[in-house]
N, C-alpha and C positions, 0 to 999 in steps of 0.2 A: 844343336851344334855342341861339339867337347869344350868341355871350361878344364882349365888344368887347373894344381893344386895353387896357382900365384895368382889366380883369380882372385881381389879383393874383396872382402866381405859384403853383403848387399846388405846396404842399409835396412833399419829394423823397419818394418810397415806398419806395427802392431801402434795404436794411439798411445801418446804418451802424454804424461801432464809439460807443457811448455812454460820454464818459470817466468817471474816476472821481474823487471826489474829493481833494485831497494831502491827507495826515494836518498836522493844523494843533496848536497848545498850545492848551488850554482858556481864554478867556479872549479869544484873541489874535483880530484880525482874518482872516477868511478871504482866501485867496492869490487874487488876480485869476485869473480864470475859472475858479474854483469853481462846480459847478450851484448852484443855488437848492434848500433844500431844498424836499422833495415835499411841498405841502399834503397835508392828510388828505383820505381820501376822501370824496367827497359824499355823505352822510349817506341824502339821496331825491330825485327829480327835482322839481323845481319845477312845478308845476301852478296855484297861485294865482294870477288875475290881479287889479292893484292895482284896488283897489274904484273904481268909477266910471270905470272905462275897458275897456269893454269890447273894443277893439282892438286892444290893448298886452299885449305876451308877459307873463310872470311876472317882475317888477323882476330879481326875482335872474339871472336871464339875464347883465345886463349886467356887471355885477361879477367874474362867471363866467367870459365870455367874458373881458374884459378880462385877471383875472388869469391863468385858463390854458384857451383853447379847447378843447383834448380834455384831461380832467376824469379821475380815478380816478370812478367810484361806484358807492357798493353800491344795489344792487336788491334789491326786497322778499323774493327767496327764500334772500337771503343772497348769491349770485353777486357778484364784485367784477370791474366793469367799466367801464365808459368812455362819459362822456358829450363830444360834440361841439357846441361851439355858436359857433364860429366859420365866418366865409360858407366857407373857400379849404381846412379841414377836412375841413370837410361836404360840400362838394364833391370834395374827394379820394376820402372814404370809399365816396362813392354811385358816384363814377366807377372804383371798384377790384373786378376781376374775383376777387380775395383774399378777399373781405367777398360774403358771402353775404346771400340774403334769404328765404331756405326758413325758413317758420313755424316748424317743429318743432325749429328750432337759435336759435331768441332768446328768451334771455331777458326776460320784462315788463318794463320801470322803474314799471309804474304801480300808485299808492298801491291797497291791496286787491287784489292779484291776485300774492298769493304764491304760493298754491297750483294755479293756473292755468299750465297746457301746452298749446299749441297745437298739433292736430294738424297731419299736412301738408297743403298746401293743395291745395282741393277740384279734382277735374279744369276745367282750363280758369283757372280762376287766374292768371295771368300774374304778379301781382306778390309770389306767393310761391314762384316756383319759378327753377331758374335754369338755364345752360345746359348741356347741348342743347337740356331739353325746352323752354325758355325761348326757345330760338332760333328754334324748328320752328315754334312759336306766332304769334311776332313776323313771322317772316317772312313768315307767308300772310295777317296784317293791315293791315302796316303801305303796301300799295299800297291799299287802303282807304281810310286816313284822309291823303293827301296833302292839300299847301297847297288845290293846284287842284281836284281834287274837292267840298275842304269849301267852295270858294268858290263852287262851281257850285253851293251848298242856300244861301246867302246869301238868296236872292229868297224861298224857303223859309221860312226864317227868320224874315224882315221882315215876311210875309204870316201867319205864325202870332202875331210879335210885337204887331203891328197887329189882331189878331183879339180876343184878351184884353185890350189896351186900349182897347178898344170896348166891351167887355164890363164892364172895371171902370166905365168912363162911365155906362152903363146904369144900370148896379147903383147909382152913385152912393156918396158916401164914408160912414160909414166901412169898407175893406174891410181884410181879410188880403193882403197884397203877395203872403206865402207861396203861399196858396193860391189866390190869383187869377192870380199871374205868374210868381214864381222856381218853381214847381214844375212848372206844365203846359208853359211852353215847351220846357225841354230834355228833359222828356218827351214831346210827341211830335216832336222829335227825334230821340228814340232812335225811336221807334215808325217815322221816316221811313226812318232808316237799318235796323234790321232789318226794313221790311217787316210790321211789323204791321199786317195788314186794320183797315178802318177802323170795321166793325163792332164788332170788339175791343176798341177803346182807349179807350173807358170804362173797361169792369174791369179793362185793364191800369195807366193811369192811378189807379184805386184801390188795388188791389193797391201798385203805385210808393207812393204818400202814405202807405201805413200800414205798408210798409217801412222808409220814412226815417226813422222812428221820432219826427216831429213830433205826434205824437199816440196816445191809446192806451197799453196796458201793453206791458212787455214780451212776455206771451204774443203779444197781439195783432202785434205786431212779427213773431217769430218765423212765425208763422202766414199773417202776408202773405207774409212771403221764400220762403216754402214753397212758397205759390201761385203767384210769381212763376216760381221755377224749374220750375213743372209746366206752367204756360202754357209758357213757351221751349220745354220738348218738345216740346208738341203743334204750337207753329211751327214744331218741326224738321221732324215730320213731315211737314208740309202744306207747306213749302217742296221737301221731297225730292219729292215727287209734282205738285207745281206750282209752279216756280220762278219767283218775278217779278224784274223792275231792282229788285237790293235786297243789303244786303250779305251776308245768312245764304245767299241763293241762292246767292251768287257762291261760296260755301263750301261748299256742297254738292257741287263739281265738284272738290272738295278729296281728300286722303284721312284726311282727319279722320271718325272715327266719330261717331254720333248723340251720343252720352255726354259725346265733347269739343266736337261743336257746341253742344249747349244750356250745357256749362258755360262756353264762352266768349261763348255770349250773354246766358246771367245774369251771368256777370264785367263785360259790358260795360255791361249795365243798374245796375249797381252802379257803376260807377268811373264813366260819361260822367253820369248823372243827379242823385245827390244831392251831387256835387261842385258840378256850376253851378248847380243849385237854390239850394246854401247860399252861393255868391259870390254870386249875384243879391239873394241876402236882405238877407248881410248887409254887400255892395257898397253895395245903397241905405240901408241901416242910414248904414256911415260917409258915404255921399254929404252925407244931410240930416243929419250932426251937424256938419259943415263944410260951409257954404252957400256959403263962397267957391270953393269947389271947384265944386261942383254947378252954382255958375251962369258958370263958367269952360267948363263942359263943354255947357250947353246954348249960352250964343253963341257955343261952337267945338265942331258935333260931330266936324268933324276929328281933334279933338285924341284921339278914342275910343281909338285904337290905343296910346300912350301911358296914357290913361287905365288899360285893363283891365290892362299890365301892373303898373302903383305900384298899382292895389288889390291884384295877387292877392300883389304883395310887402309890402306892409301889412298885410293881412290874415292872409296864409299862414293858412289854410283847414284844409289836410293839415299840421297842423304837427307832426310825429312821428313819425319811422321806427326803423327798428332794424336792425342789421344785428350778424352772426356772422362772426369770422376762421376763415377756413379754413386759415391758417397765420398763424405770427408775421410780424408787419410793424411796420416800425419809421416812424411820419410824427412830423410835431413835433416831432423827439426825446424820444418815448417809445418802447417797445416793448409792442405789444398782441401779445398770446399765441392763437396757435392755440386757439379756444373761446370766447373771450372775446365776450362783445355790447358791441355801439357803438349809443349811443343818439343818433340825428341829432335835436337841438333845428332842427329847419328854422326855425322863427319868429326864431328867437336869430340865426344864420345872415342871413337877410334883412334883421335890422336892426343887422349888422354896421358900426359906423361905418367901416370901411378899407376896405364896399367900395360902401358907400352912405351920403353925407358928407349931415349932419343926419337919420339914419336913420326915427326918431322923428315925424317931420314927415308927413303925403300931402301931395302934391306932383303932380298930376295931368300937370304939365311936365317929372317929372323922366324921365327916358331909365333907366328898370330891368330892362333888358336885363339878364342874369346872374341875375339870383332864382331861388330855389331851389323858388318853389311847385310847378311841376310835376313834381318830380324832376329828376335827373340819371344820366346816364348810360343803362346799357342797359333801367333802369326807367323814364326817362323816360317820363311820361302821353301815352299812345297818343293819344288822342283831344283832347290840345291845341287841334288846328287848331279843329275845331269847336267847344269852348267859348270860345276866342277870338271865332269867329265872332257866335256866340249873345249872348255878354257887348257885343261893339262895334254888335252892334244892339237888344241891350235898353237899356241904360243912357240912351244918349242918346234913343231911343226915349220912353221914360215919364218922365223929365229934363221933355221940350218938350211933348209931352201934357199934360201936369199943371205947368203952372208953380209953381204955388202949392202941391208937394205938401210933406207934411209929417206928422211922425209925429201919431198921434190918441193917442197916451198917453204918459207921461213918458219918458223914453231908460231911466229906474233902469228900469223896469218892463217892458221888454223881455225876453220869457225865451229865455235862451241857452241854447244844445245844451251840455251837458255831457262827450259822449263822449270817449275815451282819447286818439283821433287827429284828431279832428274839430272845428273850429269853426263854429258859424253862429247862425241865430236859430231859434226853433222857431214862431212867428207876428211878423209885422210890422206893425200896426192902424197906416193911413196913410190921410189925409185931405188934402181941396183946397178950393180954393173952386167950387162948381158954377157 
């Protein structure tokens, strides 16, 4: 992603001697440059967000950041390690080839999940593995999803965008946003990009919704994701035998095995879909709780570009990572130890006031270039370009369709996704005037 020139320095990585403190008399004042001593470690991650704001990190973020961006704290299985929630931090940590992201080496920070270990990640996973295999992967994708490609599915886009807002008209208000809009567009997106027959994408389409776990038990969850990854086989195969303009095709000429093509085509059914599903959701969520915003963006859809960046840094969606030292490294001045997990607060990060002044605020004119939502570094979100794309022609899209749109039930009463790394809405009941 672009950093501009106001981008704050990244802390040094390189080890450095940490001094110690002079022995002083009890009592007396401490000798000019003295460290400060070390707060105690953070107790638990912060997870709570302040009642009635559903947009807003967990208070304690700020306080956090402020008094010391990378943080001691213990995690629930006992492990004592380091939380990050500083922008230029957390941008260190994600951009350091040091720090690992293979499942099987991080510790949880999250509440109830003490006794949880994560195996390694499945084949085709990209963002729990790291280099070479991390390389090999990146490399035969990443001419895929270029600027110009994804701007050439633009008209794509507009015309599937345009399809479902016909169809909410139809149907008439009150509808689910979720399931009329944030969920089917960038699913058959994906279905455009791997080439899913069109006969298919119903059940793929179903299978997707009962995935995303907006509905249903968790069996039922588990039970979609299953069926999704057995669909992708059978597109392996029927792409290997008959190849279309599509991108699993283009991968078949690869030398990637069946095994690793269906897992990096459910990887990618995974990472490009329920991400812009839940920015769409709960993008128009924050749009109409700030109407000044909303109607900034419908008599300037210009301004789109700007727009979807301060949402996805507002919102931070993916607000939670984790990462494992593969040796001791010394940022901040501290020194994290070989073993140790670093827990990236990205939300915290994004609403860093040093590097985004009145953080706190959407600002649909602010210039949020630097954000941390789609990652950093060699993780960086593959598929960026296209939920850019999808995000600057839905928003303004159903904005000027619906002038008059509006939620159809209280803001309290919106149920929000709960999961570990994930934020969104799980229905959004939105009405107009017909």
């Amino acid at each position: 992603m672009p950093h501009d020139s106001s981008t704050p320095p990244t802390p040094s990585l390189t080890p450095s001697p940490i001094p110690s403190p002079a022995p002083s008399t009890p009592g007396a004042p401490a000798p000019a440059g003295t460290p400060r001593p070390e707060p105690e470690p953070l107790a638990a991650l912060p997870v709570t967000r302040p009642a009635g704001c559903p947009f807003s990190p967990p208070a304690a973020f700020a306080e956090l950041r402020a008094e010391q961006p990378l943080r001691r704290m213990r995690y629930p299985d006992g492990h004592l390690g380091w939380l990050a929630t500083g922008h230029s931090v957390a941008r260190a940590v994600a951009a350091d080839p040091r720090f690992s992201s293979r499942y099987e080496l991080a510790h949880l920070p999250f509440p109830g999940m003490a006794d949880v270990t994560l195996p390694p990640a499945p084949v085709g996973d990209l963002t729990g593995i790291d280099p070479p295999h991390h390389t090999r992967y990146r490399r035969l994708l990443m001419g895929k999803f270029t600027v110009r490609r994804m701007r050439e599915l633009t008209s794509r886009v507009e015309q599937i965008t345009a399809e479902h807002l016909d169809a909410m008209e139809r149907q008439g208000p009150p509808v689910d946003l979720v399931a009329a809009f944030a969920h089917p567009v960038p699913a058959l997106m994906i279905c455009e990009l791997l080439g899913v027959p069109y006969a298919d994408r119903d059940r793929f389409q179903h299978h997707a919704m009962a995935a995303s776990g907006t509905g249903g038990s968790l069996e039922d969850q588990y039970a979609a994701m299953a069926a999704l990854q057995e669909f992708v086989r059978e597109l392996v195969h029927v792409k290997r035998a008959r190849p279309t303009d599509d991108l699993l095709s283009d991968l078949t000429t690869s030398d990637l095995s069946d095994e690793e093509l269906a897992g990096i085509g459910s990887f990618l059914l995974g990472a490009g879909l329920d991400t812009t599903s839940n920015m769409i959701g709960l993008g128009t969520f924050a749009l109409l709780s700030h109407p000044e915003q909303a109607d900034a963006l419908r008599a300037d859809p210009g301004l789109a570009d700007q727009a979807v960046e301060e949402l996805m840094r507002y919102l931070t969606i993916t607000h939670t990572g984790i990462r494992a030292a593969l040796e001791d490294v010394a940022l901040d001045g501290q020194l994290i130890r070989a073993g140790e997990s670093v827990t990236l607060a990205v939300q915290a990060a994004n609403r860093d006031p040093a590097r985004f002044p009145d953080p706190d605020r959407l600002d649909l004119r602010r210039r949020a270039t630097g954000h941390l939502a789609f990652g950093h570094g060699i993780h960086q979100c593959l598929g960026q370009q296209l939920a850019r794309v999808e995000m600057r022609v839905a928003f303004p899209a159903l904005l000027t369709r619906f002038p008059s749109l509006r939620l159809a039930i209280p803001p309290e009463e919106v149920p929000l996704r709960t999961d570990p790394t994930m934020h969104g809405v799980q229905r959004l009941p939105v009405a107009w005037d017909a």
